[in-house]
NUDRENLUM-892889 format. One record per residue (C-alpha): x, y, z. Coordinates in steps of 0.5 Angstrom, whole numbers, plus 2048, in hexadecimal, padded with zeros to 3 digits. Layout:
! NUDRENLUM-892889
XYZ ...
END
This chain:
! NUDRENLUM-892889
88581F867 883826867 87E825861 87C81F864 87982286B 876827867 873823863 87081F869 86E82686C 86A828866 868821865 86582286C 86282886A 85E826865 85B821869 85882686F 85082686D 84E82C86B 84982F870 85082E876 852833871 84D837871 84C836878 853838879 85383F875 84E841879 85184087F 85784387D 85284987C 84F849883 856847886 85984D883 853851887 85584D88D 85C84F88D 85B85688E 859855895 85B84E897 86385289A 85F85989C 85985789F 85D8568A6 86185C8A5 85B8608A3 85785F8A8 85C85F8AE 8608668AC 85B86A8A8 8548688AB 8588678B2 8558608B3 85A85C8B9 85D8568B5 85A8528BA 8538558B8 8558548B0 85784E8B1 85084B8B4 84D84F8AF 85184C8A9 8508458AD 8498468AD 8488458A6 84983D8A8 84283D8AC 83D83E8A6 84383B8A1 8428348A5 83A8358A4 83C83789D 84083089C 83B82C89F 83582E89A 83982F895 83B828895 834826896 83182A890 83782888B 83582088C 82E82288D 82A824886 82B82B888 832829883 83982D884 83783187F 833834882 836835889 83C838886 83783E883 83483F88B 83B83F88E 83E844888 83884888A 839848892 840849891 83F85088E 83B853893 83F852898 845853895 84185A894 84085B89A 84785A89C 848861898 84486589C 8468628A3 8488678A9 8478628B0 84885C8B2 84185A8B2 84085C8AB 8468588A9 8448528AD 83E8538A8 8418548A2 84584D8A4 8408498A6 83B84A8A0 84284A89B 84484389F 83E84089D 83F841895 84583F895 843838899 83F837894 84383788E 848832890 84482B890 84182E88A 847830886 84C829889 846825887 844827880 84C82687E 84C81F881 84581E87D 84A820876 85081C879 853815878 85681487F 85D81487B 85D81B87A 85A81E880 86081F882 86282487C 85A82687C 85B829883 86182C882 85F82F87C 85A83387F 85D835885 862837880 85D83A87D 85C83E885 862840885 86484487F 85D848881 85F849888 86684A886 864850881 85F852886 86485488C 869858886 86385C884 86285D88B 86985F88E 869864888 861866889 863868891 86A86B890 86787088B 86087188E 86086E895 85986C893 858866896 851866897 85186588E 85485E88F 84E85C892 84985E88C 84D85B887 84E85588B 84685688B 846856883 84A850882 84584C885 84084E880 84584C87B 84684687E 83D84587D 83D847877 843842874 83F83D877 83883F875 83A83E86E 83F83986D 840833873 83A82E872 83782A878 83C823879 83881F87D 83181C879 83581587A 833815881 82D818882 828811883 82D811888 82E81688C 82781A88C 824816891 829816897 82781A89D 82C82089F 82F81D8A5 8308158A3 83481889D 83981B8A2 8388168A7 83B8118A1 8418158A0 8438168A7 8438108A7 84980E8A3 84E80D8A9 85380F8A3 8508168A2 8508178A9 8588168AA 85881C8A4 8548208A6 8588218AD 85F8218A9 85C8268A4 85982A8A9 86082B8AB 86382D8A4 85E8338A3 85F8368AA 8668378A7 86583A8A0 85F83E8A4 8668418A8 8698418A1 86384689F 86084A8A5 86684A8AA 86C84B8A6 86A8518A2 8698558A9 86F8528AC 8758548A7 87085C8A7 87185B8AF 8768578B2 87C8578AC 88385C8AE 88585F8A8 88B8648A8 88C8698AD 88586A8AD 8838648B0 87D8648AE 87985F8A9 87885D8A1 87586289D 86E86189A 871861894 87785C895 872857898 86E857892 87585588E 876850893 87084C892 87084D88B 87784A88B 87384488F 86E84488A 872844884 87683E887 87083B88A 86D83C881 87483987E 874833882 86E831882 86D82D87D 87582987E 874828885 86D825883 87182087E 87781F882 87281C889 86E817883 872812885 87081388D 86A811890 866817892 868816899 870816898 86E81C894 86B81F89A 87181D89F 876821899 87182789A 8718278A2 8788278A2 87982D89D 8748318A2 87882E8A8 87D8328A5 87A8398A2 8788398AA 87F8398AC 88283E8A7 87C8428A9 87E8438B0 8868448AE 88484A8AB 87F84D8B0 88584B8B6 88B84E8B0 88D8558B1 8908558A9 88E8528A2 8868528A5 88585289D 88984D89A 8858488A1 88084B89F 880849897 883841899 87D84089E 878843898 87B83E893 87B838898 874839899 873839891 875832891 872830897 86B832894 86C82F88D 86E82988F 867829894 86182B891 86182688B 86282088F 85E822895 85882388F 85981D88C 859819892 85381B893 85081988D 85381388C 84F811893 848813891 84381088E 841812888 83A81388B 83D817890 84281B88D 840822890 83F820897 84681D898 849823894 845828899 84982489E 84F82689B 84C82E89A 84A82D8A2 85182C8A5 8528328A1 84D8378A4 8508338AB 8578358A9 85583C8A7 85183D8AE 85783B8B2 85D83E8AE 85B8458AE 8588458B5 85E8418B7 8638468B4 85F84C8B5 86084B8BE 86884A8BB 8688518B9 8658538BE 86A8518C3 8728538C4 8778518BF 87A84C8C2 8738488C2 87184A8BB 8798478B8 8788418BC 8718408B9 87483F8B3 87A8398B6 8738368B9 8708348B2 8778328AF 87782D8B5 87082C8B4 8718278AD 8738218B2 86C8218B3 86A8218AC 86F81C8A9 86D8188AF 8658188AD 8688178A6 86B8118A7 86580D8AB 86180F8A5 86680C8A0 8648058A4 85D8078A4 85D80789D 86180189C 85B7FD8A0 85580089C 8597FD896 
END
């Protein structure tokens, strides 16, 4: 039985085109960069530069502003005959200027700065780069060619925390991370500038006509995107938490031995490698055990988890013992609940576009991630600003919230069944 299922994974494998190969080494490579400020920006800014968390937290979210510029033109651009190639080339290059600027920040206004043109690279690499893979992938495998490359993300990112909890526990110099986050993106540049060719000559006839706003009026249109957009917006307010809240919250607000006070840097950095290395390993079986599923009931299961991890997560801001081993479990069901959602919520999204129009609809499913990266960290950053007692039920208030979302899922699950 073993051999048979290891020879259905590498026969799946082999079947990956080359180029979602390609893309995802590269992006292993600049994940690795990210990493190594994803979990210390907050920190950063607020405990050495001085910075409210509130006023971070802003900062942070303001990096969704641009983002949703980023995403709209970006979806325009990877449909139109300016192509995804070369719309991944200008995002690179933006990303590393602000991931620059990051390193030599000292005030609020600077970070916000620094954000907003970060932000706005970063919102116009993702229709670009989810387009291209769905050009080179039969609808059959998007699932697996989605979880590839966010595995790819995961690996780099997971790398990347490792080297940064040890980069700070031995020189405490965070502004270091920046820079190299900085470098990975033009590494990331270089990896597509010579080996990922343009995927879309197919429809350019189509497409290169169609005035900016009709195309976007088309997409929003689609009454089933809409539902999505909504349940989606959800989903990446709560791994928004998981990435800019979590990470201040076990410094801050965690009781640990006699001292009381919180989580280590270093113990932090353990944490989320612990959740990364999870998040790597099941992947790929967790994408193989939801085939069977809709993209909806897949969806629902990953909803649940989050409800979960939510909850574990207020247990251990209330328990005055085992902080750390709360901690541990909150982090792995955070795991599944990621693995399970990002390969369907792409997939779903691909399977509605048309061909002609795959850009578009794949920078809605980006926008709702630059919406949900402007709520979660404001959202959170007031949280932390106020008593404990708030900041903790914070946390039971988003365990509560998944009703919402399984609600919303199962009213598009109808939608879907009508437009078949």
């Amino acid at each position: 039985m073993t051999i048979k299922k290891n020879n259905l994974l590498t026969s799946w494998l082999k079947s990956v085109h080359p180029q979602v190969w390609i893309l995802a080494i590269g992006r292993l490579l600049s994940a690795l960069g990210s990493g190594l400020t994803l979990f210390y920006a907050t920190i950063f800014f607020v405990n050495r530069v001085g910075l409210s968390a509130t006023s971070v937290g802003f900062a942070l979210g303001s990096a969704s502003i641009t983002g949703i510029a980023g995403r709209l033109l970006g979806g325009y651009l990877a449909d139109s005959a300016w192509g995804r190639r070369r719309t991944l080339l200008l995002s690179t290059i933006i990303a590393a200027v602000g991931a620059a600027m990051l390193g030599i920040t000292n005030d609020f206004s600077a970070l916000v700065a620094a954000n907003l043109v970060k932000g706005f690279g970063v919102g116009l690499y993702w229709p670009a780069t989810e387009a291209l893979i769905t050009d080179l992938t039969p609808m059959h495998q998007r699932r697996e060619a989605f979880a590839l490359t966010r595995l790819a993300d995961n690996i780099g990112l997971g790398m990347g925390i490792i080297v940064a909890g040890w980069l700070v526990a031995q020189t405490e110099n965070y502004r270091l991370l920046f820079v190299v986050d900085a470098i990975s993106f033009v590494i990331l540049f270089a990896v597509i500038y010579v080996a990922i060719t343009e995927t879309r000559q197919a429809v350019i006839a189509d497409r290169q006509n169609t005035p900016f706003l009709q195309s976007w009026k088309q997409a929003f249109s689609d009454r089933s995107l809409q539902i999505y957009a909504v349940v989606n917006i959800i989903f990446t307010t709560y791994i928004a938490q998981l990435h800019s809240t979590m990470p201040l919250f076990f410094n801050n607000f965690i009781s640990v031995g006699v001292t009381a006070r919180g989580f280590s840097e270093t113990t932090i950095s353990s944490l989320f490698a612990w959740h990364l290395i999870l998040t790597i390993l099941c992947q790929i079986p967790m994408v193989k055990g939801l085939q069977k599923y809709s993209h909806t009931k897949a969806l629902k299961i990953s909803a649940g988890l989050w409800g979960m991890g939510f909850v574990v997560t207020w247990i251990c801001g209330i328990s005055e013992s085992n902080t750390l081993l709360w901690a541990i479990c909150a982090l792995g069901i955070f795991a599944l609940a990621i693995v399970s959602y990002t390969p369907s919520a792409s997939s779903l999204v691909a399977d509605l576009a048309p061909e002609s129009q795959r850009g578009v609809y794949l920078s809605i499913n980006s926008l709702c991630w630059a919406v949900g990266y402007f709520i979660g960290p404001a959202l959170g950053g007031w949280a932390l600003d106020r008593t404990p007692a708030i900041v903790n039920n914070f946390w039971l208030g988003f365990g509560l919230s998944i009703a919402i979302a399984i609600f919303i899922l199962h009213h598009l699950q109808g939608v879907l069944r009508e437009r078949v």
